[in-house]
Structure formats: C-alpha cells, structure tokens
mmCIF file as Biopython writes it, N, C-alpha, C and O atoms, coordinates in Angstrom:
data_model
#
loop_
_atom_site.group_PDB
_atom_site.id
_atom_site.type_symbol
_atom_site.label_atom_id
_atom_site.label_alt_id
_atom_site.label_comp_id
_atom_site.label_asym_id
_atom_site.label_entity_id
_atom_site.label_seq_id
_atom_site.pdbx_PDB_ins_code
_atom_site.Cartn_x
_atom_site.Cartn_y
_atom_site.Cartn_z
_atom_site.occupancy
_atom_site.B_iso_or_equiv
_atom_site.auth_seq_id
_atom_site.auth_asym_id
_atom_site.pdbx_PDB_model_num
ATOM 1   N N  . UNK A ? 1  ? 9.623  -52.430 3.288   1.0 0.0 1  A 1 
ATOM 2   C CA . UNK A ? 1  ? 8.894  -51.240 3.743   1.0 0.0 1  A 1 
ATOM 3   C C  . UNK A ? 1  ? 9.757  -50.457 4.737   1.0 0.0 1  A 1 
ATOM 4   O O  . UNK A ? 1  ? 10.170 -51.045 5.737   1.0 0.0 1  A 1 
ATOM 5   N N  . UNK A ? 2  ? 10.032 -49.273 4.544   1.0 0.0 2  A 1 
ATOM 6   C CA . UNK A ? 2  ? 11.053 -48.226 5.250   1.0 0.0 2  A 1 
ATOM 7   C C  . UNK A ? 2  ? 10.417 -48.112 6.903   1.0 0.0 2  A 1 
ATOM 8   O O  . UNK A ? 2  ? 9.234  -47.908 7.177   1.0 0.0 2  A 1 
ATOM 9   N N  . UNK A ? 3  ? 11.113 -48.229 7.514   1.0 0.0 3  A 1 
ATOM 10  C CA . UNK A ? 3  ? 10.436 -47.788 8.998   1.0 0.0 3  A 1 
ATOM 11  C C  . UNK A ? 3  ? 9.639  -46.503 9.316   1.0 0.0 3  A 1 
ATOM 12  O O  . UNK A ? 3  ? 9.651  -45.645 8.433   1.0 0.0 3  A 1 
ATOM 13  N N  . UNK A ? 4  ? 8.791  -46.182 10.706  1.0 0.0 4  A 1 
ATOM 14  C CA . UNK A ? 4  ? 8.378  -44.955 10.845  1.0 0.0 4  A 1 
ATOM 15  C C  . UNK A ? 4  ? 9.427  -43.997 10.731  1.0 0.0 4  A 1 
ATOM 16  O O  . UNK A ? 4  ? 9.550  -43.300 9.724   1.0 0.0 4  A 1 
ATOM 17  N N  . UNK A ? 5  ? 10.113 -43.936 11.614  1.0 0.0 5  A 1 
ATOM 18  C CA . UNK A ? 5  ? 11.191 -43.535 12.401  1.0 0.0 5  A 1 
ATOM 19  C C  . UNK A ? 5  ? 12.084 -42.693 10.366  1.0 0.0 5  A 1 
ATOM 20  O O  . UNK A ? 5  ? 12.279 -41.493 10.176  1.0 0.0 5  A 1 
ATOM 21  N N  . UNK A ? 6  ? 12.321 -43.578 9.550   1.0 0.0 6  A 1 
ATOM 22  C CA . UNK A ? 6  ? 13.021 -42.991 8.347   1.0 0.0 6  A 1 
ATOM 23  C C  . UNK A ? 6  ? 11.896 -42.956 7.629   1.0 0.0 6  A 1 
ATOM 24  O O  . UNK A ? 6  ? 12.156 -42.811 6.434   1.0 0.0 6  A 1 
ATOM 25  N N  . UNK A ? 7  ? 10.784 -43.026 7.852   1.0 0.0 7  A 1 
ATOM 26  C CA . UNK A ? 7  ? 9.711  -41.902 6.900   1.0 0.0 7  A 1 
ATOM 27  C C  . UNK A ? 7  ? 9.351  -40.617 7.766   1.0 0.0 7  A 1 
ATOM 28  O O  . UNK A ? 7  ? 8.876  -39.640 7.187   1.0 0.0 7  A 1 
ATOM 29  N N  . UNK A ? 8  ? 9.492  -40.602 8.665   1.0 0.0 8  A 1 
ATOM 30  C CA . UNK A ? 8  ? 9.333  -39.748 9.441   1.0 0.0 8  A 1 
ATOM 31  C C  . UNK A ? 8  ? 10.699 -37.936 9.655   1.0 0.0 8  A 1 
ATOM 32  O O  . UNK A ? 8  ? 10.582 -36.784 10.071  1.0 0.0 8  A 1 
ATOM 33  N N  . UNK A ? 9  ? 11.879 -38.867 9.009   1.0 0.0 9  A 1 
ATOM 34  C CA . UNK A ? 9  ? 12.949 -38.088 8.742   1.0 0.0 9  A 1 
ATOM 35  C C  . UNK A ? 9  ? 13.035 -37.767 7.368   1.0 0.0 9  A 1 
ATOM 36  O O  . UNK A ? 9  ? 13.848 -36.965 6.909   1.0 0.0 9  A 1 
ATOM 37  N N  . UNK A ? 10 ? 11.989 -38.549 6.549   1.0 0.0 10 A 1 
ATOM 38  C CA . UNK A ? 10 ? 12.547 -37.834 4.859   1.0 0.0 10 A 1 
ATOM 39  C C  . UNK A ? 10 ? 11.096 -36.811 5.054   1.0 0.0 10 A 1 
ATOM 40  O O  . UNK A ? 10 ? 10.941 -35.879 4.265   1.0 0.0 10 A 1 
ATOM 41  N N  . UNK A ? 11 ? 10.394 -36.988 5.808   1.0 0.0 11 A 1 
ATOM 42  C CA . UNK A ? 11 ? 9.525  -35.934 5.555   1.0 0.0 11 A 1 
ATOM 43  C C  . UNK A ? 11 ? 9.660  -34.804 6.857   1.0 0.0 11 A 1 
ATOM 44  O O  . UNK A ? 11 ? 8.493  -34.645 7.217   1.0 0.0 11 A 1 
ATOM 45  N N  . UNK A ? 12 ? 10.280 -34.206 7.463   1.0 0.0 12 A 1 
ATOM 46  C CA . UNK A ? 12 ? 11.419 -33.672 7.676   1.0 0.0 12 A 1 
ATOM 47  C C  . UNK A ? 12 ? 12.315 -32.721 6.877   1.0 0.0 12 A 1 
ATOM 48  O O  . UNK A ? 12 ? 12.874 -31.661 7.161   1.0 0.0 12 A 1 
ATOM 49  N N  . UNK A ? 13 ? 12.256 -33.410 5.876   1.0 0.0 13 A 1 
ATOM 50  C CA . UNK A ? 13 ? 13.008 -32.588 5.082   1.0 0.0 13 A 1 
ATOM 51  C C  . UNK A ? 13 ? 12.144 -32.337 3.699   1.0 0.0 13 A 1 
ATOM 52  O O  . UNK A ? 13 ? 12.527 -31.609 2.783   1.0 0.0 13 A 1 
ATOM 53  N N  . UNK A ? 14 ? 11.367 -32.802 3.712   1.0 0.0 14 A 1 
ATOM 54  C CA . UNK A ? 14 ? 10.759 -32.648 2.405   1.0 0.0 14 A 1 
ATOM 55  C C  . UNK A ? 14 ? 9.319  -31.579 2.494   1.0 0.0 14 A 1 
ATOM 56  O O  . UNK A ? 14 ? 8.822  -30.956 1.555   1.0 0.0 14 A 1 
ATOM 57  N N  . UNK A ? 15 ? 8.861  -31.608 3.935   1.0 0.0 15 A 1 
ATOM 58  C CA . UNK A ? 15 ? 7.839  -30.841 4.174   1.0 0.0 15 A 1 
ATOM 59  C C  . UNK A ? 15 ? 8.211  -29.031 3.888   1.0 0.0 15 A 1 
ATOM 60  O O  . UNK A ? 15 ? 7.588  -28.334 3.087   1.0 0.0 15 A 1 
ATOM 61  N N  . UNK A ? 16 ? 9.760  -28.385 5.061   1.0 0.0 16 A 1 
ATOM 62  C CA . UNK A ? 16 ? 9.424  -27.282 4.884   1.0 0.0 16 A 1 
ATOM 63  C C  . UNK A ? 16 ? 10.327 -26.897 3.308   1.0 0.0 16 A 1 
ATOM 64  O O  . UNK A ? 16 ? 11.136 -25.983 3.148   1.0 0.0 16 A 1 
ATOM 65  N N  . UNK A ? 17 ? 10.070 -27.473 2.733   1.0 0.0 17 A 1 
ATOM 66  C CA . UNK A ? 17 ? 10.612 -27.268 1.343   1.0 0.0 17 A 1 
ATOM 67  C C  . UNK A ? 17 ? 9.037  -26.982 0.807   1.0 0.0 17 A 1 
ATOM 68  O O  . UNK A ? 17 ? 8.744  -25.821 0.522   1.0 0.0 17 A 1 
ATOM 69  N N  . UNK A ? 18 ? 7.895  -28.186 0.656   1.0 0.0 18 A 1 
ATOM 70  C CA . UNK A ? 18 ? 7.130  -27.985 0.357   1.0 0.0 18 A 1 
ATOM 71  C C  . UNK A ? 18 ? 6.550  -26.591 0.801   1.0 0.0 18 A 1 
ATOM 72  O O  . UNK A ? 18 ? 6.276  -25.840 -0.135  1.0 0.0 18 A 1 
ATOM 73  N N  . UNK A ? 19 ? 6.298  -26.080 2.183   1.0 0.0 19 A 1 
ATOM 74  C CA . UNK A ? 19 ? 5.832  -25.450 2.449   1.0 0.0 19 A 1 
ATOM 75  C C  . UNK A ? 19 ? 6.498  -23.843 2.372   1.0 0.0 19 A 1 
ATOM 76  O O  . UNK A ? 19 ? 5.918  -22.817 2.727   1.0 0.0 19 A 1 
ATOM 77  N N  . UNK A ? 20 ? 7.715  -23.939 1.871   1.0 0.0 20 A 1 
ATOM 78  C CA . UNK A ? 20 ? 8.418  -22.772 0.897   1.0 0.0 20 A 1 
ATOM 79  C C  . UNK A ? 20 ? 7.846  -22.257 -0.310  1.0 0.0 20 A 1 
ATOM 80  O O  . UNK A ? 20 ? 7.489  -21.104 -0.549  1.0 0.0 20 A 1 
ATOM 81  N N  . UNK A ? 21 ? 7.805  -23.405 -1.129  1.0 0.0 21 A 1 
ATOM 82  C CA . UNK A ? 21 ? 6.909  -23.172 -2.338  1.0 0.0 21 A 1 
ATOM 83  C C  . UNK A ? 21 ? 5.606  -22.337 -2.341  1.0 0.0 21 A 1 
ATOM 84  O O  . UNK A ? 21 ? 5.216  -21.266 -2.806  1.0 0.0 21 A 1 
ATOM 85  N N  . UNK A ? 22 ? 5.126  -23.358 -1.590  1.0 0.0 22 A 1 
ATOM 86  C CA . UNK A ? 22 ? 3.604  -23.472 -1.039  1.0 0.0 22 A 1 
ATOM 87  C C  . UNK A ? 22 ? 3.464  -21.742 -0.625  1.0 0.0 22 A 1 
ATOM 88  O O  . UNK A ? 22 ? 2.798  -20.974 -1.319  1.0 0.0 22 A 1 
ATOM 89  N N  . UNK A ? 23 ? 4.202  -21.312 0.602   1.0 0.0 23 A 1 
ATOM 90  C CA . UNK A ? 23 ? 3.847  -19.900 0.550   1.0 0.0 23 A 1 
ATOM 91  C C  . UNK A ? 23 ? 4.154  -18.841 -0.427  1.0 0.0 23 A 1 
ATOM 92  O O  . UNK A ? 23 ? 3.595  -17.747 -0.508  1.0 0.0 23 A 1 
ATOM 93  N N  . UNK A ? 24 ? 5.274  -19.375 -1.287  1.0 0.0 24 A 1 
ATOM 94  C CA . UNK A ? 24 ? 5.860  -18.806 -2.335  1.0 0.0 24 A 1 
ATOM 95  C C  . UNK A ? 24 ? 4.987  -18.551 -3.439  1.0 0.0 24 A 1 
ATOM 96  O O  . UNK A ? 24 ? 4.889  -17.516 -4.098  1.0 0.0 24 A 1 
ATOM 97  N N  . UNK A ? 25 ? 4.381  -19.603 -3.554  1.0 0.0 25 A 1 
ATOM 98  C CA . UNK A ? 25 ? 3.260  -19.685 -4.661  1.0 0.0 25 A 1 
ATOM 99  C C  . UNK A ? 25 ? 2.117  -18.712 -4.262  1.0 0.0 25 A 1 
ATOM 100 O O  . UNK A ? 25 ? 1.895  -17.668 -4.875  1.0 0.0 25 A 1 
ATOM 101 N N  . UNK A ? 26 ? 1.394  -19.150 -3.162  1.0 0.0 26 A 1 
ATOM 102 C CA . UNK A ? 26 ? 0.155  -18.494 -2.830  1.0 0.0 26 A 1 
ATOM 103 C C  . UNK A ? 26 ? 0.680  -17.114 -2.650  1.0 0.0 26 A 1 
ATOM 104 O O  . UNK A ? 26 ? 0.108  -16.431 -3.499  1.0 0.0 26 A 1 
ATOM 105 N N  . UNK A ? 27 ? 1.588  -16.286 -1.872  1.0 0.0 27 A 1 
ATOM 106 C CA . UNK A ? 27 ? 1.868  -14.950 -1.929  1.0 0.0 27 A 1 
ATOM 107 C C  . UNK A ? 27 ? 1.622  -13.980 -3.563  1.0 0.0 27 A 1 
ATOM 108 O O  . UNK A ? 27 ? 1.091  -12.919 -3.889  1.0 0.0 27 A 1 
ATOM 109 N N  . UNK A ? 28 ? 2.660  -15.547 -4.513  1.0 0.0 28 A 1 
ATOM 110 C CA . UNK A ? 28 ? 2.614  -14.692 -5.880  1.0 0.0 28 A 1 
ATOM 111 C C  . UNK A ? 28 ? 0.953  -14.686 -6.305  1.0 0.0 28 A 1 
ATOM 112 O O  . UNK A ? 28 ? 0.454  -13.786 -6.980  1.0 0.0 28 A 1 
ATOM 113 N N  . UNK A ? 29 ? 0.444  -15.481 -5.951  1.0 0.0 29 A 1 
ATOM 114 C CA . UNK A ? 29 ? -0.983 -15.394 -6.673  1.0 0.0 29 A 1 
ATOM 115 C C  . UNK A ? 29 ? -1.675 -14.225 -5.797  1.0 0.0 29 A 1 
ATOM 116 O O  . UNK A ? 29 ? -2.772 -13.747 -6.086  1.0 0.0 29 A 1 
ATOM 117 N N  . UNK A ? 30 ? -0.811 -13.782 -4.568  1.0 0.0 30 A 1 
ATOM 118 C CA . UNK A ? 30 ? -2.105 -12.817 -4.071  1.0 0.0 30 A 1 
ATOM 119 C C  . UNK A ? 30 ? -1.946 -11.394 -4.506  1.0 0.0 30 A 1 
ATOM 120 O O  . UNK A ? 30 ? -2.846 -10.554 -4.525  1.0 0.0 30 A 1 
ATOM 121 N N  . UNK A ? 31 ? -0.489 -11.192 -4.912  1.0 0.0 31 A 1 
ATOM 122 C CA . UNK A ? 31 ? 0.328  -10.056 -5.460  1.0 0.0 31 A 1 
ATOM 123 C C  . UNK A ? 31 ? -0.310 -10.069 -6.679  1.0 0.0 31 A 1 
ATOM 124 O O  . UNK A ? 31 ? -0.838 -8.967  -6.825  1.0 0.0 31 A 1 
ATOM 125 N N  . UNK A ? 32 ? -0.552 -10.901 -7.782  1.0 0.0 32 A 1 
ATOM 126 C CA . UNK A ? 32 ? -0.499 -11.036 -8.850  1.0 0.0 32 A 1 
ATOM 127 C C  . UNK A ? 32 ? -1.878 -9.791  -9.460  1.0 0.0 32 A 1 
ATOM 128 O O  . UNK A ? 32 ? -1.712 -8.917  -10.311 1.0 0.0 32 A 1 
ATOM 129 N N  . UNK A ? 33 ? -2.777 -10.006 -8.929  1.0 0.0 33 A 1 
ATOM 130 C CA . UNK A ? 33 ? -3.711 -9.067  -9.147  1.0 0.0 33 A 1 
ATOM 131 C C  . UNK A ? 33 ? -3.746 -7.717  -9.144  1.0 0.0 33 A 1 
ATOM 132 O O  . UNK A ? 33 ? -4.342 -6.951  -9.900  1.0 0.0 33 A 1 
ATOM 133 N N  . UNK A ? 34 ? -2.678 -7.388  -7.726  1.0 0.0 34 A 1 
ATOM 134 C CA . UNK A ? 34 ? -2.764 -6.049  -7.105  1.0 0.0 34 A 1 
ATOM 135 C C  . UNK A ? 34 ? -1.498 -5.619  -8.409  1.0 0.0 34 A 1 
ATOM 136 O O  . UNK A ? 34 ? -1.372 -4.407  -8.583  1.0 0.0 34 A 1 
ATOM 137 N N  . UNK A ? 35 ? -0.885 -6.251  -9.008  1.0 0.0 35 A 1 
ATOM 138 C CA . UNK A ? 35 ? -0.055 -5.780  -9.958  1.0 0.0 35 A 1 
ATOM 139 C C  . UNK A ? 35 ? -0.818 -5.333  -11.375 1.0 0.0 35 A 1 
ATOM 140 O O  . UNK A ? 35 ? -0.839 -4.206  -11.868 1.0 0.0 35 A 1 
ATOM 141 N N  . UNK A ? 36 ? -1.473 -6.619  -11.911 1.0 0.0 36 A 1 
ATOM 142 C CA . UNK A ? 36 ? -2.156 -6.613  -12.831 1.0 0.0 36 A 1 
ATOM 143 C C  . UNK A ? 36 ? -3.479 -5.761  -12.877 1.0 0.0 36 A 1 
ATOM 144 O O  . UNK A ? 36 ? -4.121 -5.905  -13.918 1.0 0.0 36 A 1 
ATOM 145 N N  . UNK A ? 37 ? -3.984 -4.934  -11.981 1.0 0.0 37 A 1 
ATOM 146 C CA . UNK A ? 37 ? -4.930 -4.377  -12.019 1.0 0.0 37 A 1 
ATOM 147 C C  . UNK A ? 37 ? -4.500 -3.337  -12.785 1.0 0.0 37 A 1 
ATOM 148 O O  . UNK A ? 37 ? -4.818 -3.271  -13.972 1.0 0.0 37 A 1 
ATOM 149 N N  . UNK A ? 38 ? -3.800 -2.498  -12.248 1.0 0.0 38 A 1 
ATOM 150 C CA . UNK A ? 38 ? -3.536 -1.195  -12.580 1.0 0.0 38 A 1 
ATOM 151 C C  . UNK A ? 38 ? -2.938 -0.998  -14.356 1.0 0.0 38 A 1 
ATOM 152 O O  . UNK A ? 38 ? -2.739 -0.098  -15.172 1.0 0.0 38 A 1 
ATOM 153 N N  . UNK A ? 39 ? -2.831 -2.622  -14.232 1.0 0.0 39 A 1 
ATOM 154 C CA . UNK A ? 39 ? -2.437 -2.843  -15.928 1.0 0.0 39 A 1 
ATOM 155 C C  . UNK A ? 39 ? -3.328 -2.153  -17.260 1.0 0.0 39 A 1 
ATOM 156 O O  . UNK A ? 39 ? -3.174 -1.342  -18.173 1.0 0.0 39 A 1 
ATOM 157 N N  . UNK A ? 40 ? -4.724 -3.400  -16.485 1.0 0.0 40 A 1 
ATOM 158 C CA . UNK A ? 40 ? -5.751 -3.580  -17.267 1.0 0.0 40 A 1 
ATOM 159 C C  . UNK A ? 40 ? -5.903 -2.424  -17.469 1.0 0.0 40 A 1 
ATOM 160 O O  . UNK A ? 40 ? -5.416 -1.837  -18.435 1.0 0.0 40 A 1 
ATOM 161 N N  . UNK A ? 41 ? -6.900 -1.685  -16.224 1.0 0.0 41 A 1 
ATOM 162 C CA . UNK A ? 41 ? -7.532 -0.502  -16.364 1.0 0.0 41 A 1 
ATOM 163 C C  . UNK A ? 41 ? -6.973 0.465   -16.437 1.0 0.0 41 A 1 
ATOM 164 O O  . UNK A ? 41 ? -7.586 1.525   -16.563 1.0 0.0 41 A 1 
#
C-alpha cells in the first residue's frame, strides 16, 4: 500500500489536469447552445 505522503503527490498532479478538462468540458457544454440556437431557428 503506497504511503499518504506519495498518494498525496500523484494526486497533485492528476487533479489540476482533471480539473482542466473538467472546466473545458463544462464551458463547451455552456457555449454549445448559445451556438446551436441560432442554428435551429
């Protein structure tokens, strides 16, 4: 079992990656509409 201390450093690095995505994603989904509206109608 890995210590705190080196779970504590891979997530470190693994969080603001996640949380790149994470805003990456949710931005495109909030754009996504204001694009697609003007499509539809």
């Amino acid at each position: 079992m890995p210590s705190f201390l080196e779970f504590a450093d891979n997530l470190e690095v693994f969080i603001p990656g996640y949380m790149l995505v994470f805003t990456r994603l949710s931005a495109m989904l909030m754009t996504l509409p204001i694009f697609s509206y003007p499509m539809i109608s």
